[in-house]
DRENMAR-108077 format. One record per residue (C-alpha): residue number from 1; chain; y, x, z. Coordinates in steps of 0.1 Angstrom, whole numbers, plus 2048, in hexadecimal, padded with zeros to 3 digits. Each point is the difference from the previous one (the first is absolute). Layout:
REM residues N
R,i,ch,y,x,z
R,NUM,A,Y,X,Z
...
END
This chain:
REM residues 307
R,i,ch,y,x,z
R,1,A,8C2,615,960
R,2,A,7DF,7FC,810
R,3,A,80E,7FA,824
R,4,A,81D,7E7,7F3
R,5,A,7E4,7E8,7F2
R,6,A,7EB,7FC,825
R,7,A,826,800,810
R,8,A,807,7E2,7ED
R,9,A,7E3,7F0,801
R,10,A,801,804,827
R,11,A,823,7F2,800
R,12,A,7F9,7DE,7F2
R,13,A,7E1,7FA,810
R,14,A,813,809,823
R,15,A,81A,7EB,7F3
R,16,A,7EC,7E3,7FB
R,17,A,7EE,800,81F
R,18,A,822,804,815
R,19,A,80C,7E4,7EC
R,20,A,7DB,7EB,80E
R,21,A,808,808,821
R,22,A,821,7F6,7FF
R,23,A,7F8,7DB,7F0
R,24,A,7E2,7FC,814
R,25,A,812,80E,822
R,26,A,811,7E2,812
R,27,A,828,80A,801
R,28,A,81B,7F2,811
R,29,A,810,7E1,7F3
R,30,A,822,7FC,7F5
R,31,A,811,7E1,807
R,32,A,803,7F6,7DC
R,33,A,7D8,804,7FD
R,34,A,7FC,7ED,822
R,35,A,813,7E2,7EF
R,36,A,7F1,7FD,7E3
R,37,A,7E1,805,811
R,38,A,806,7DE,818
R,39,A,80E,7ED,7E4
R,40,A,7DD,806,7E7
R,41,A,7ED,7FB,81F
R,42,A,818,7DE,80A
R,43,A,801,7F8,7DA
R,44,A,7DD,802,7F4
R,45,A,7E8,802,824
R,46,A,7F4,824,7F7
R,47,A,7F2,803,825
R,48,A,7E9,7DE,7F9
R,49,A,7FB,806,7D7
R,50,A,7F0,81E,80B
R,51,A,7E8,7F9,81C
R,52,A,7F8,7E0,7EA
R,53,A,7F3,815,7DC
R,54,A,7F7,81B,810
R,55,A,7E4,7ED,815
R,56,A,7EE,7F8,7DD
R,57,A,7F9,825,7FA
R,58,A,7DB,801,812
R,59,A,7EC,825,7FA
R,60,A,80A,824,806
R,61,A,816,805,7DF
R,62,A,811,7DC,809
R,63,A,80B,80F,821
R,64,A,80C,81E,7EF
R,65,A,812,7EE,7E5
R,66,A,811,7E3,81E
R,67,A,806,821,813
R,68,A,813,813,7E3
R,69,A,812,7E5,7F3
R,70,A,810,7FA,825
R,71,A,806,822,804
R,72,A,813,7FF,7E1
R,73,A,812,7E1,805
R,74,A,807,809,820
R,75,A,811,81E,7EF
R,76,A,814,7EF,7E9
R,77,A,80B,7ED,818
R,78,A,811,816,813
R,79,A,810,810,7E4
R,80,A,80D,7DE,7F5
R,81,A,7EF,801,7E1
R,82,A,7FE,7DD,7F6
R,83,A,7F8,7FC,7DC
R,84,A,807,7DD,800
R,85,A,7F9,7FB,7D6
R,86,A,7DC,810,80A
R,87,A,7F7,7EA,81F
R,88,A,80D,7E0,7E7
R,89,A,7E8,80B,7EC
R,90,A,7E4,804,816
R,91,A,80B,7DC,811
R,92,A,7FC,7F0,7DC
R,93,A,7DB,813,7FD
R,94,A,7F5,7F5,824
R,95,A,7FB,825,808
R,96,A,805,810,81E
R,97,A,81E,81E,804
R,98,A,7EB,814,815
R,99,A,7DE,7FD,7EB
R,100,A,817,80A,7E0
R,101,A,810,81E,811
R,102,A,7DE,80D,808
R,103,A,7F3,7FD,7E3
R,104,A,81C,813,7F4
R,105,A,7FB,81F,815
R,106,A,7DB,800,7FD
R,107,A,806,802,7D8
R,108,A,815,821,809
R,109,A,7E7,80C,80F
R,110,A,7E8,7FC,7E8
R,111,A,81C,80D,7E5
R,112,A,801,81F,815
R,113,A,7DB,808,7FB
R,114,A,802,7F4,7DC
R,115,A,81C,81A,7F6
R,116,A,7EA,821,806
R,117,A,7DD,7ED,7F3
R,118,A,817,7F9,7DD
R,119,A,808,827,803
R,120,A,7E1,807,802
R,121,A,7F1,7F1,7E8
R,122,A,81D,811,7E5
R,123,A,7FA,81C,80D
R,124,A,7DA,802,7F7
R,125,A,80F,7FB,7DE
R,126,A,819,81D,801
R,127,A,820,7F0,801
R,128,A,810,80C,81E
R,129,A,7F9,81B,81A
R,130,A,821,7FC,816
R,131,A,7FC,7FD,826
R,132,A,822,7E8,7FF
R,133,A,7ED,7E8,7EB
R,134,A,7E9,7EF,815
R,135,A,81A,7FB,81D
R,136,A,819,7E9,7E5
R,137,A,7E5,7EF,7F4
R,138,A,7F6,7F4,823
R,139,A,825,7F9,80A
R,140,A,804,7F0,7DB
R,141,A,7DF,7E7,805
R,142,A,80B,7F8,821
R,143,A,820,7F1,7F5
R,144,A,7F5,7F5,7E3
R,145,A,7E3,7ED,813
R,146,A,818,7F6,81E
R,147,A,814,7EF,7E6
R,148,A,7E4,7ED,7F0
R,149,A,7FF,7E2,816
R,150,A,824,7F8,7F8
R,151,A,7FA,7FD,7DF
R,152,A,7E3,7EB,803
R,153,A,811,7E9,81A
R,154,A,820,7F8,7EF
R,155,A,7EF,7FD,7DF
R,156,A,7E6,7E3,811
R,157,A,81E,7F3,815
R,158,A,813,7F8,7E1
R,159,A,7E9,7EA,7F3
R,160,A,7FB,7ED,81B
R,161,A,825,7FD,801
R,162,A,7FD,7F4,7DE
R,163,A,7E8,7E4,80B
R,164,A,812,7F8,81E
R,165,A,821,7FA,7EA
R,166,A,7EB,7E6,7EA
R,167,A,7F3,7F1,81E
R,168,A,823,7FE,810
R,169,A,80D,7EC,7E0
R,170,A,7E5,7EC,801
R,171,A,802,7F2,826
R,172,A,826,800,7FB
R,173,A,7FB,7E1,7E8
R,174,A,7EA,7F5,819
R,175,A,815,7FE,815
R,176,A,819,7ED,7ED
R,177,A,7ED,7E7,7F8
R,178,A,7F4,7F9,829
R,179,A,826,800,804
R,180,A,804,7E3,7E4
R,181,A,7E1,7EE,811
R,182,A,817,7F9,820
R,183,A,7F0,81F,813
R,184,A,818,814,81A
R,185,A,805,823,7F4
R,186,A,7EA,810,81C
R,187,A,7E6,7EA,7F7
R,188,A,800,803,7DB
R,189,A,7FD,824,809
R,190,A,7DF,7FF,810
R,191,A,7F0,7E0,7E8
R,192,A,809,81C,7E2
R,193,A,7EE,81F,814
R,194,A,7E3,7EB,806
R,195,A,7F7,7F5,7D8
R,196,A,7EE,820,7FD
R,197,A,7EB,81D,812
R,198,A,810,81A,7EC
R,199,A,806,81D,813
R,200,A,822,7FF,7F7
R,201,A,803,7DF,80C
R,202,A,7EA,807,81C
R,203,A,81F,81C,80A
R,204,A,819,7E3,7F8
R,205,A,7EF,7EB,81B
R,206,A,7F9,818,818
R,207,A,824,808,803
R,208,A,80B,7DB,804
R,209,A,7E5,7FA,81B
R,210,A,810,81C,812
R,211,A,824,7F6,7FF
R,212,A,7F6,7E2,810
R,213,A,7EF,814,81F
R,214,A,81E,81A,7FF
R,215,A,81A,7E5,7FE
R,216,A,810,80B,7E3
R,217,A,80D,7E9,7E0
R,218,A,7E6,800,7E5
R,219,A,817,810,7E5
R,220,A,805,81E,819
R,221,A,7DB,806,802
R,222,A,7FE,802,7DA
R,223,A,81E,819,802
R,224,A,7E9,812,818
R,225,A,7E4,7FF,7ED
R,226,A,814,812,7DC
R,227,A,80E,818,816
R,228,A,7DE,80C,80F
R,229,A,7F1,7F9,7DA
R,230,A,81F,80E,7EB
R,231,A,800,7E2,7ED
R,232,A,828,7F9,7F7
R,233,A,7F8,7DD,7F5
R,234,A,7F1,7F3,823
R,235,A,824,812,811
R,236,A,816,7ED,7E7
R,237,A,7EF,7E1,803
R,238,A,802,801,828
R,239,A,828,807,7F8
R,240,A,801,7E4,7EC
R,241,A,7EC,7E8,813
R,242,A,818,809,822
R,243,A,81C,7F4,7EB
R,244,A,7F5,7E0,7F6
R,245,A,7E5,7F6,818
R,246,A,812,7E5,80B
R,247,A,806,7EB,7DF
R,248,A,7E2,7F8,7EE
R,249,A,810,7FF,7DA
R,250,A,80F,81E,802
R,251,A,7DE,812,80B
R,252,A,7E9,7EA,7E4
R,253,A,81D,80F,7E7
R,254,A,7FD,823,811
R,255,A,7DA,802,800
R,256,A,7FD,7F2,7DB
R,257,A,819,816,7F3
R,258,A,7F1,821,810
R,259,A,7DE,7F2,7F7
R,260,A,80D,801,7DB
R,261,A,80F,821,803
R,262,A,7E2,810,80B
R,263,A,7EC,7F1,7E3
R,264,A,819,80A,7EA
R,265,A,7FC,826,80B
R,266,A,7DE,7FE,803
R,267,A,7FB,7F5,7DC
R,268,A,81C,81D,7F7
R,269,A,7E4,81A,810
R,270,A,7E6,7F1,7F0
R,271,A,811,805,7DC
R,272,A,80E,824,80C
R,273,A,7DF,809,808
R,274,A,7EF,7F3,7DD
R,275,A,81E,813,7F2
R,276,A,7F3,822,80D
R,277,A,7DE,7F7,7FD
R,278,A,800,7F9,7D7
R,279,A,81B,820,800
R,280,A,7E3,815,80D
R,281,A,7E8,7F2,7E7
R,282,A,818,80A,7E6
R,283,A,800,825,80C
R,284,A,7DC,7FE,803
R,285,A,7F7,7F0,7D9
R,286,A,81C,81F,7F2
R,287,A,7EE,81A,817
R,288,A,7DB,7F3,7EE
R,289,A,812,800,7DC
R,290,A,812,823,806
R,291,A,7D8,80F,808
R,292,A,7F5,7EA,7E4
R,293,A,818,813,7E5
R,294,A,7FA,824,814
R,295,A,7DC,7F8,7F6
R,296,A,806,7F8,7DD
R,297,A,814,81F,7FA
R,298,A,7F4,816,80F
R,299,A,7E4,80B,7E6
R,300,A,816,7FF,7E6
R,301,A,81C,814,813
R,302,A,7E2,81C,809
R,303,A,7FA,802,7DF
R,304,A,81F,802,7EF
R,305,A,809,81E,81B
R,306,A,7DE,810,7F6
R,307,A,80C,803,7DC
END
């Protein structure tokens, strides 16, 4: 018994470093991986994105941080790891993929020294003396923190969805009514991007600029643009639009009509969410009157159990 305890803890600690070395060891590259390596480089200018975010980290841990996060993206990369819903996210936060990953890996790190400190510090009170237990609590904080920024970025990307789905219905109508003002569709368009300095907007904008540069139609570039963001509503409003670009009434009655729709789910949200909200204020007020009546009986209870 006292030798199988060291031979395990051996085991996983060799284990982990082989599996280290392995990850961080360049490999050779399967011809899936080196496709969907080309097309997320092709599809979202990895190589440029990179050298571009990464110049704004000045000091020695910026370095370190622009140089883990390409390492790491470098290594997801050629294992065709994509995680496409995760990089929407990130596009809707203005974050960068490779700042994000090392942030990731440096909060690993840090889990991995925070395991055995947390051991420690039970074990000064006398709750465990096991040599097993300070190895899963480091693997278990390093996953736990690795995990951490997901959270936190899909959580902050869904409410900027949320905005970005109000502001979406709200340029739709204008929209509409440039279209019933005599203006072409490409230009009603732009005139409804440039009412406000939103940043949601200011995306909306962005995109249209650069369809005309990239000689692509304007609804395309907004297809573009809910693909890289995740947003389904930008996608089925560039389907629509290619349908009916060409005759103005149809695309006034499209945009209104989706404009409407989008209200109408928005409000239906809005009341869901009250719903839960005065649900949970119910739970709450019968969870202060259950302690209310424990502390009225209670005295009486004690006493009657005395007797």
């Amino acid at each position: 018994m006292n030798l199988t305890m060291p031979v395990l803890v051996g085991a996983v600690i060799g284990l982990g470093i082989y599996v280290l070395v392995r990850a961080l060891m360049p490999s050779r590259r399967s011809p899936v991986q080196q496709v969907a390596r080309i097309d997320a480089m092709r599809a979202r200018g990895a190589a440029y994105e990179s050298s571009s975010r990464t110049a704004q980290d000045t000091g020695r841990l910026g370095s370190l941080r622009a140089r883990i996060g390409a390492r790491v993206a470098e290594l997801y990369l050629q294992q065709g790891w994509q995680q496409r819903s995760l990089r929407a996210d990130l596009a809707v936060l203005d974050r960068s993929w490779e700042k994000f990953l090392a942030t990731k890996v440096l909060l690993a790190v840090g889990g991995l020294f925070f395991g055995p400190l947390l051991f420690a510090i039970v074990w000064q009170l006398g709750f465990g003396d096991s040599p097993i237990i300070p190895v899963w609590l480091a693997l278990l904080c390093a996953a736990l923190f690795f995990f951490l920024p997901d959270l936190e970025v899909r959580r902050d990307a869904a409410d900027k969805r949320r905005d970005l789905r109000r502001v979406i219905g709200a340029y739709l109508d204008l929209v509409s009514m440039s279209l019933a003002g005599g203006r072409g569709l490409p230009e009603a368009l732009m005139a409804a991007a440039e009412v406000s300095d939103g940043w949601a907007t200011h995306r909306i904008r962005n995109a249209l600029s650069d369809a005309r540069i990239t000689g692509i139609s304007q609804w395309q570039a907004l297809g573009q643009l809910g693909e890289d963001l995740g947003v389904e509503e930008l996608k089925d409003l560039s389907a629509s639009l290619a349908l009916v670009a060409d005759d103005g009434a149809k695309v006034r009655e499209s945009l209104s009509s989706r404009a409407e729709t989008m209200r109408h789910r928005e409000l239906a949200e809005i009341e869901g969410s009250a719903g839960e909200k005065s649900q949970s204020m119910l739970v709450a007020q019968l969870l202060l009157c259950a302690g209310f009546l424990v502390f009225l009986i209670y005295p009486a209870a004690m006493r009657v159990f005395q007797v």
